[in-house]
C-alpha positions as CSV (number, residue, x, y, z in Angstrom):
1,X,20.4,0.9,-11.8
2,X,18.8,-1.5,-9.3
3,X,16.7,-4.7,-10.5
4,X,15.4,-5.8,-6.9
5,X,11.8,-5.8,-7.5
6,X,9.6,-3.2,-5.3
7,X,7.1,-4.9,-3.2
8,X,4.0,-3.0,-2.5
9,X,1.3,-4.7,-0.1
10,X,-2.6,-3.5,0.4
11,X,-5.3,-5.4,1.7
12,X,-8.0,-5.9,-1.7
13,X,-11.6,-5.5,-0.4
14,X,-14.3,-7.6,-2.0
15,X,-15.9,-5.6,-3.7
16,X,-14.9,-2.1,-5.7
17,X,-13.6,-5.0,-8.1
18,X,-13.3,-3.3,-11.5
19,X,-11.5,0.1,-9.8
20,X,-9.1,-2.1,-7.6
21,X,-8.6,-4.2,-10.9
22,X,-7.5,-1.1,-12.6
23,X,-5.5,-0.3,-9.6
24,X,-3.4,-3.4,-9.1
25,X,-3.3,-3.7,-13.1
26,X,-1.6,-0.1,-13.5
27,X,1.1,-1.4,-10.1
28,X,1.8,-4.8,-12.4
29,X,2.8,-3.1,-15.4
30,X,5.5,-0.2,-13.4
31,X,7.3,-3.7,-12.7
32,X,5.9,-3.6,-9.0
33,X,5.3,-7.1,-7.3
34,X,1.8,-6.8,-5.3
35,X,1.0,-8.7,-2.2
36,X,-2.7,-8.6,-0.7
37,X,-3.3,-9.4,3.1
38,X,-6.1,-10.5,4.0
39,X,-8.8,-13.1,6.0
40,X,-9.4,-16.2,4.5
41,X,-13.0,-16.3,3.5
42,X,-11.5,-13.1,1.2
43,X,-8.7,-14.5,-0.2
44,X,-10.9,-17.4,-0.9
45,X,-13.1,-14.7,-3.5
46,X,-11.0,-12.7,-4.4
47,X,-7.3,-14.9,-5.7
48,X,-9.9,-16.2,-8.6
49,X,-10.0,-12.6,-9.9
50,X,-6.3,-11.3,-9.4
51,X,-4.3,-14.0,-10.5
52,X,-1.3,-11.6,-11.2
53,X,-0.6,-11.2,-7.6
54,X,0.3,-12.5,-3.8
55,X,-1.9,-13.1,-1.4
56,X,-0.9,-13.5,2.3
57,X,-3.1,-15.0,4.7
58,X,-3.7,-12.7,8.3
59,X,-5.0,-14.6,11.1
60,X,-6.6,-11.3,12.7
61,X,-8.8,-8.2,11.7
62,X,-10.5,-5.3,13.0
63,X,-13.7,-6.3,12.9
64,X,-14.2,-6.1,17.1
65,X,-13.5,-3.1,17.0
66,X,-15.0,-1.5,13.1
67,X,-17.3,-4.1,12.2
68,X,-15.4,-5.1,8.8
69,X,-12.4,-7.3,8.0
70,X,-9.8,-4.4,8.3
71,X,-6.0,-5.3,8.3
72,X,-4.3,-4.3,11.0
73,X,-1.1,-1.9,9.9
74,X,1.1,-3.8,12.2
75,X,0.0,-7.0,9.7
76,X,1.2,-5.0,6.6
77,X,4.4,-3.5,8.2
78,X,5.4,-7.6,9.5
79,X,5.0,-8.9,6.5
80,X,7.3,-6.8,5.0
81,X,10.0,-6.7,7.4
82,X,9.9,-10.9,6.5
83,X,9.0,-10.6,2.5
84,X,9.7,-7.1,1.7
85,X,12.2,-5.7,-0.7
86,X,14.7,-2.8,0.7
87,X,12.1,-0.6,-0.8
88,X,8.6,-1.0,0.0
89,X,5.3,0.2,-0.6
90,X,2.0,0.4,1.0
91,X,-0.7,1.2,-1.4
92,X,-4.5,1.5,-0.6
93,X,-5.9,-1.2,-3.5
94,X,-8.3,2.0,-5.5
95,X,-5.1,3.8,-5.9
96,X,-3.9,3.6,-9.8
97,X,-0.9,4.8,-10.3
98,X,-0.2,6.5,-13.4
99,X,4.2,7.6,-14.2
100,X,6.4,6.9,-16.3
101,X,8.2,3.4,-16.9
102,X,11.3,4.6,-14.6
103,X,9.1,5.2,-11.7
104,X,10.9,2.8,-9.9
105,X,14.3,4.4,-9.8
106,X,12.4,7.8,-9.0
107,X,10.9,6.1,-5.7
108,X,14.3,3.9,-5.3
109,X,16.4,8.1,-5.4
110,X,13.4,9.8,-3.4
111,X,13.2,6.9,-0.4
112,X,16.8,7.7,0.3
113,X,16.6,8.4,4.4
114,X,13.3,9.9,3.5
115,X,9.3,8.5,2.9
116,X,8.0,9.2,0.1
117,X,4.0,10.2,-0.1
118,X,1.3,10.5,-2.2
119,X,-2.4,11.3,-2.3
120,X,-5.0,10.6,-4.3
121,X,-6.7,13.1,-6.7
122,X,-10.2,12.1,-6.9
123,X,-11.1,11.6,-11.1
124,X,-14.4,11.5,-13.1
125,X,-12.2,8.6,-15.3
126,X,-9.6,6.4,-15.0
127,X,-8.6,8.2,-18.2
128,X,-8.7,11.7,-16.9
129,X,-5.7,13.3,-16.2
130,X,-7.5,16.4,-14.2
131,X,-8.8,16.2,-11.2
132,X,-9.2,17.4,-7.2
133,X,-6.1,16.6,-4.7
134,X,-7.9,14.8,-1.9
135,X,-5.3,16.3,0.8
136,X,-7.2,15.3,4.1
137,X,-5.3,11.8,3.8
138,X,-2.5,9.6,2.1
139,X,-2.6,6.6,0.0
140,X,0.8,6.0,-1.2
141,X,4.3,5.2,0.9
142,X,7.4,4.3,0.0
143,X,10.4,3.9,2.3
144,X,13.5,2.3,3.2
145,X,13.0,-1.5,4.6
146,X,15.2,-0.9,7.0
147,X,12.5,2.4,9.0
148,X,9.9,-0.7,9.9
149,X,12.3,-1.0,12.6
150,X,11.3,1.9,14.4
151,X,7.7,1.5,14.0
152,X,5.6,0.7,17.2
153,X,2.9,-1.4,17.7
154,X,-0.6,-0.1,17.2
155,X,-3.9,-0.5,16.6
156,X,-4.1,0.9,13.7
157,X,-5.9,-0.7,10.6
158,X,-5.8,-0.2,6.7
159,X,-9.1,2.1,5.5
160,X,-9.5,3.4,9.2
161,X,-9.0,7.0,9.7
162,X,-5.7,8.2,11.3
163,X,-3.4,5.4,10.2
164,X,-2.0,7.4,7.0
165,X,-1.2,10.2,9.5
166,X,0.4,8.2,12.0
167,X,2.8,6.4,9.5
168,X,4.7,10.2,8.3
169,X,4.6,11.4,12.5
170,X,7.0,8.4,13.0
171,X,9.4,8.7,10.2
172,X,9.5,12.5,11.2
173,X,10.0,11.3,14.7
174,X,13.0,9.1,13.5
175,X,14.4,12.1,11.9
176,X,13.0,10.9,8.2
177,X,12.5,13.9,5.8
């Protein structure tokens, strides 16, 4: 059994606090360490609020182009080729994951020459263990460290349409299952 700590990064948005508190709450206790990028004037609000966690600082956003503070993907995938563990995560920050204490070693097994995805099913409650498979987007990846390599550059950015698309079409390009 491994005990290299998985590093998931997302970019927190300011507000949304209570659902993205549950989020990042139910990463912390599967034994994930969580890094937020984002602008200063964020990280500024929100580190006060989510002590638990990283934050690293981008010097860049999307806001030229979509009017808000996005992160650009190319941000999230750098910092983890620097910081990252040999399996890493990206994570939109509403996501909370719910599985069992070995979750870990599931992603660890599954992430072997393969990415691993997840998306979200939309629930009345945090609680609620029913609900509707949003399937026209992903939330969750896991993969090897060592695929960043073979991503492009782009202009893609966190919580803009296309980018959770893009991400699977170039591990299937590399030959990823």
């Amino acid at each position: 059994m491994t005990t290299e700590t998985l590093v998931i990064v997302t970019s927190i948005a300011p507000g949304n606090i209570n659902k993205q508190q549950a989020a990042i709450n139910s990463w912390l206790n599967l034994g994930f360490e969580v890094v937020s990028l984002n602008i200063l004037e964020e990280i500024e609000k929100l580190q006060p609020l989510y002590q638990d966690i990283k934050f690293h600082r981008v010097f860049r956003d999307g806001r030229e182009h979509y009017g808000k503070p996005y992160v650009y993907i190319d941000d999230l995938l750098s910092y983890l080729r620097e910081y990252g563990s040999q399996i890493c995560g990206i994570v939109n920050a509403d996501i909370i994951l719910k599985a069992e204490q070995d979750f870990t070693e599931f992603i660890r097994e599954q992430t072997q020459n393969s990415i691993l995805l997840a998306s979200r099913v939309d629930v009345d409650t945090a609680e609620s263990i029913n609900g509707e498979i949003y399937d026209v987007g992903v939330d969750v990846f896991f993969f090897e460290k060592e695929l960043l390599e073979k991503f492009p550059s782009s202009d893609f950015c966190l919580g803009i349409p296309f980018w959770d698309f893009w991400v699977p079409v170039i591990a299937w390009q590399q030959g990823l299952t």
